[in-house]
RODO-2510 file (C-alpha; in nm, 4 decimals, decimal comma):
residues 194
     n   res          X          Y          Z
     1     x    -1,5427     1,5447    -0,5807
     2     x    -1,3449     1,5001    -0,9055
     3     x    -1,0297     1,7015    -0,7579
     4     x    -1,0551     1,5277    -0,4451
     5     x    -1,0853     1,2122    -0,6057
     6     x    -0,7884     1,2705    -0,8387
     7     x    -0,5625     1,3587    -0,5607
     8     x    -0,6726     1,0267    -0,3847
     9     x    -0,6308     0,8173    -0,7477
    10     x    -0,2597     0,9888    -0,7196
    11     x    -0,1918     0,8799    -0,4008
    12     x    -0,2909     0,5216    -0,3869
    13     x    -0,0555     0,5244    -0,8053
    14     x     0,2354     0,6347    -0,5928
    15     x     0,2041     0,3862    -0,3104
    16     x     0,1365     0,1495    -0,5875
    17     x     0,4690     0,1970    -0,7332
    18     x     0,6533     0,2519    -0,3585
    19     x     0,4928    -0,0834    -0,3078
    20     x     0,5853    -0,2329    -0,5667
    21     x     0,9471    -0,1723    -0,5864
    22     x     0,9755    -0,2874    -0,2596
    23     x     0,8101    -0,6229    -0,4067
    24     x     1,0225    -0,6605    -0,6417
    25     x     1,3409    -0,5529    -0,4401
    26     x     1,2322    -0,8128    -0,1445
    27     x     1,1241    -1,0739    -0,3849
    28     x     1,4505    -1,0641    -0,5615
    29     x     1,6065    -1,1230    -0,2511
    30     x     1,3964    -1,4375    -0,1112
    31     x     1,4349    -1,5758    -0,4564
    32     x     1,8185    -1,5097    -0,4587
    33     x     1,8134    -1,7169    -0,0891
    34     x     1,5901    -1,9916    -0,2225
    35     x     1,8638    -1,9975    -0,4994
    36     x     2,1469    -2,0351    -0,2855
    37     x     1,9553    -2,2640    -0,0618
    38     x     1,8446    -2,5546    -0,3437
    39     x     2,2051    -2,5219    -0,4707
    40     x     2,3161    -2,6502    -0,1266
    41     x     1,9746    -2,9197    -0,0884
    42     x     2,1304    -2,9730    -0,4877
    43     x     2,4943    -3,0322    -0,3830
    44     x     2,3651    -3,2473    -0,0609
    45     x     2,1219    -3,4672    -0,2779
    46     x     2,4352    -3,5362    -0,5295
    47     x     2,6802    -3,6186    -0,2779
    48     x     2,3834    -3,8954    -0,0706
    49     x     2,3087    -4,0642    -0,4057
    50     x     2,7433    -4,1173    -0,4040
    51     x     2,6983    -4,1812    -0,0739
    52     x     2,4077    -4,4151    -0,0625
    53     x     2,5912    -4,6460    -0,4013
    54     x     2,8844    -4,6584    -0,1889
    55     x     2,6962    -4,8103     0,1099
    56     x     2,4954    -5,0277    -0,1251
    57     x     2,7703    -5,2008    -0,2510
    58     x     2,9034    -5,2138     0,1224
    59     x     2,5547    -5,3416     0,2517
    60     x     2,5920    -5,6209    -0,0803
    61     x     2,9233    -5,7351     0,0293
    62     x     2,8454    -5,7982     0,3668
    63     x     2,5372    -6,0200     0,2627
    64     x     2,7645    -6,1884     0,0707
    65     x     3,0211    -6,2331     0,3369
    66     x     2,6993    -6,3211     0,5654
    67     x     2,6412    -6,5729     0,3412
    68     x     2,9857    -6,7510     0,3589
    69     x     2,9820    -6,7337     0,7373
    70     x     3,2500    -6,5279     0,7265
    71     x     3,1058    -6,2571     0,9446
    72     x     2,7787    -6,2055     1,1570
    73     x     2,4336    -6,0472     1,0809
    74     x     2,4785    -5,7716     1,3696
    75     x     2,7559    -5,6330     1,0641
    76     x     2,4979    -5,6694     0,8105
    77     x     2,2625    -5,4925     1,0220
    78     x     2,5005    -5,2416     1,0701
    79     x     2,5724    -5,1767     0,6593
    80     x     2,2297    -5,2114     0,6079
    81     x     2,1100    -4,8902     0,8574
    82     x     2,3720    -4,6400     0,7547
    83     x     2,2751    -4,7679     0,3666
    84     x     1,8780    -4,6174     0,4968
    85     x     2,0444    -4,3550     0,7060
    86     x     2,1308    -4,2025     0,4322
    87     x     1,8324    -4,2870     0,1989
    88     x     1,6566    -4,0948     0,4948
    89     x     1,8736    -3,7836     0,4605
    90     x     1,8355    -3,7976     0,0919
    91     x     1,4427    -3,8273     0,1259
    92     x     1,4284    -3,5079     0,3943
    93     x     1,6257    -3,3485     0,1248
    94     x     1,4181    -3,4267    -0,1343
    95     x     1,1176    -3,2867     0,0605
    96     x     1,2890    -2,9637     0,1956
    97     x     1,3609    -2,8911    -0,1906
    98     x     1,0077    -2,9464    -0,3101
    99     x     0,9110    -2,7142    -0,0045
   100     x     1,1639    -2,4488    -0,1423
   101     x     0,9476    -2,4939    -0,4567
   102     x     0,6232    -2,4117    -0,2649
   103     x     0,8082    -2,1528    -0,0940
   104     x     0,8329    -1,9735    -0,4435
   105     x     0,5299    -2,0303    -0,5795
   106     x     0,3661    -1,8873    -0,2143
   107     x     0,5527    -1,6010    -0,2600
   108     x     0,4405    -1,5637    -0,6280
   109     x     0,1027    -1,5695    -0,5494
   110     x     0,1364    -1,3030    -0,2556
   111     x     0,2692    -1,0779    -0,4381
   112     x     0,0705    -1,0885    -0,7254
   113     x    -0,2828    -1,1294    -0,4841
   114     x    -0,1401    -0,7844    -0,3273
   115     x    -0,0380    -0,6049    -0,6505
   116     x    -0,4135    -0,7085    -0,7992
   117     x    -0,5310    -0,6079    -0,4449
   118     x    -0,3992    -0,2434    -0,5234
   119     x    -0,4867    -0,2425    -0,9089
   120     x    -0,8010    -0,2905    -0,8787
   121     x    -0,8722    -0,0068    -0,6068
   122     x    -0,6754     0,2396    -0,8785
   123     x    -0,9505     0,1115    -1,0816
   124     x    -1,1953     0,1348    -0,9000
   125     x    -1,1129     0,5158    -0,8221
   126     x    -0,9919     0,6050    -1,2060
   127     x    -1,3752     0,4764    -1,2575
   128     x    -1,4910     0,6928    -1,0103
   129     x    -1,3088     0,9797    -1,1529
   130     x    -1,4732     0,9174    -1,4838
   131     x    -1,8292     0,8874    -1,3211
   132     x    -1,7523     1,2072    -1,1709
   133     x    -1,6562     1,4149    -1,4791
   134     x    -1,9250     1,2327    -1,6575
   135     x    -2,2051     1,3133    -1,4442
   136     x    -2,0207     1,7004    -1,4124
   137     x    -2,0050     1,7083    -1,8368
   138     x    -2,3800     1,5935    -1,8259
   139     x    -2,4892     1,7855    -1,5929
   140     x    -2,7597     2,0560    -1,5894
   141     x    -2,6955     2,3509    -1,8237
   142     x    -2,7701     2,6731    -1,6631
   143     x    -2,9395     2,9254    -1,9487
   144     x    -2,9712     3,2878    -1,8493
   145     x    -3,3031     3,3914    -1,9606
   146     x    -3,1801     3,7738    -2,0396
   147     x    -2,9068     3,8948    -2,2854
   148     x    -2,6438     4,0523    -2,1334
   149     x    -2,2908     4,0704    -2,0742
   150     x    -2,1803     3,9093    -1,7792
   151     x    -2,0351     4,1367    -1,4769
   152     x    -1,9510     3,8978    -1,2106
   153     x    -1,9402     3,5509    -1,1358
   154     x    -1,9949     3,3736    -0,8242
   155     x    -1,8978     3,0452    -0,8408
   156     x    -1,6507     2,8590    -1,0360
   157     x    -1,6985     2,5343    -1,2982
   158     x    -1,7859     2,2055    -1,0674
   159     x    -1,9030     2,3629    -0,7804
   160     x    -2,1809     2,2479    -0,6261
   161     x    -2,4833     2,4827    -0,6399
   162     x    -2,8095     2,3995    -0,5611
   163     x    -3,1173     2,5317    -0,7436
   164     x    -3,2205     2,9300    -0,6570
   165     x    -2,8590     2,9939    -0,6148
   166     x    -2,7244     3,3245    -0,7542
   167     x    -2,3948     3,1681    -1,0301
   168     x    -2,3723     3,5026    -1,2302
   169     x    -2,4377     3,8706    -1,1982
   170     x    -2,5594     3,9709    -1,5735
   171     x    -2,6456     4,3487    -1,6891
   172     x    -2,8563     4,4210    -1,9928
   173     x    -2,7542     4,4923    -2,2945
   174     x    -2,9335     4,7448    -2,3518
   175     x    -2,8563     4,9138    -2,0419
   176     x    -2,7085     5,2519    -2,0140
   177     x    -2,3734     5,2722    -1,7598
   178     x    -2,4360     5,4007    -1,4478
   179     x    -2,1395     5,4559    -1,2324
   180     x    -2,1084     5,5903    -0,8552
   181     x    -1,8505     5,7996    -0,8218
   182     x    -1,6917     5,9120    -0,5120
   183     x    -1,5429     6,3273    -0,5689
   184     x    -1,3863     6,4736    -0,3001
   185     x    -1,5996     6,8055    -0,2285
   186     x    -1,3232     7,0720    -0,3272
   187     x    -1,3255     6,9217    -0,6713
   188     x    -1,7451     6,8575    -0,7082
   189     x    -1,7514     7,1829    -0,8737
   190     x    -1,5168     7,0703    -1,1522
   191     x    -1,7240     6,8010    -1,2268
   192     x    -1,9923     6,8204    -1,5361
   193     x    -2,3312     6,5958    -1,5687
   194     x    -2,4784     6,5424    -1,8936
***
């Protein structure tokens, strides 16, 4: 479980950091295009306020020249809706730029909702990992109840065994060495036994 788990805790670290380079890469771009674009909504809003001053004056003058009789209120009219006209465009402006606003503060919170997102399943599987090698560490100690020196062992550190199962071949100490020895039969004569 712990190797397996590991691998896993690798994987998901290295899509983390694919991931988020690509973040970061496609963030820097939308926030390099939200740039560009308030500069423009920037340049636009600059260029209505000139705009609108110029038509208020115009829109004040021709009230004034109402007011002498000196020309009709179909002209005032007329100064008067290009003067909101372009309050109006300066107003949609206004809004588009506050929505460029949201726009980066949307993309923000993505971002940072997926990179938690991903954190906090690394977590989640680094804590496995440690639950793992704790429970392995703690585990049951297997004592031999004969002195010996080991000759052969069956399974290796973490694997599962269940109780009954054979882990270790052990001979006794005390034990003399026995071998079986295979002598082809021309040579058996050559061989002494003591």
């Amino acid at each position: 479980k712990i190797k397996t788990t590991q691998a896993q805790l690798k994987v998901l670290q290295a899509q983390d950091a694919d991931m988020t380079a690509r973040e970061d890469k496609n963030d820097s771009a939308a926030l390099a295009d939200y740039k560009k674009e308030d500069q423009a909504l920037f340049d636009a809003m600059a260029s209505y306020k000139v705009q609108i001053e110029a038509d208020q004056k115009e829109y004040d003058n021709k009230q004034s020249l109402l007011q002498k009789g000196l020309i009709t209120q179909g002209d005032v009219n007329k100064a008067r809706d290009a003067l909101y006209g372009v309050k109006g465009q300066l107003a949609d402006t206004q809004v588009k730029e506050s929505q460029i606003a949201t726009d980066e503060i949307k993309l923000a919170r993505d971002t940072q909702t997926s990179r938690n997102a991903r954190l906090k399943e690394i977590n989640s599987t680094k804590l496995q990992v440690e639950q793992y090698t704790a429970e392995r560490d703690a585990g049951v100690q297997v004592v031999c109840n004969y002195s010996g020196r080991v000759i052969e062992k069956l399974v290796e550190r973490g694997s599962p065994v269940a109780a009954k199962d054979r882990i270790i071949t052990v001979e006794a100490e005390n034990a003399p060495m026995l071998a079986v020895i295979y002598v082809p039969a021309a040579e058996g004569k050559k061989v002494l036994l003591n």
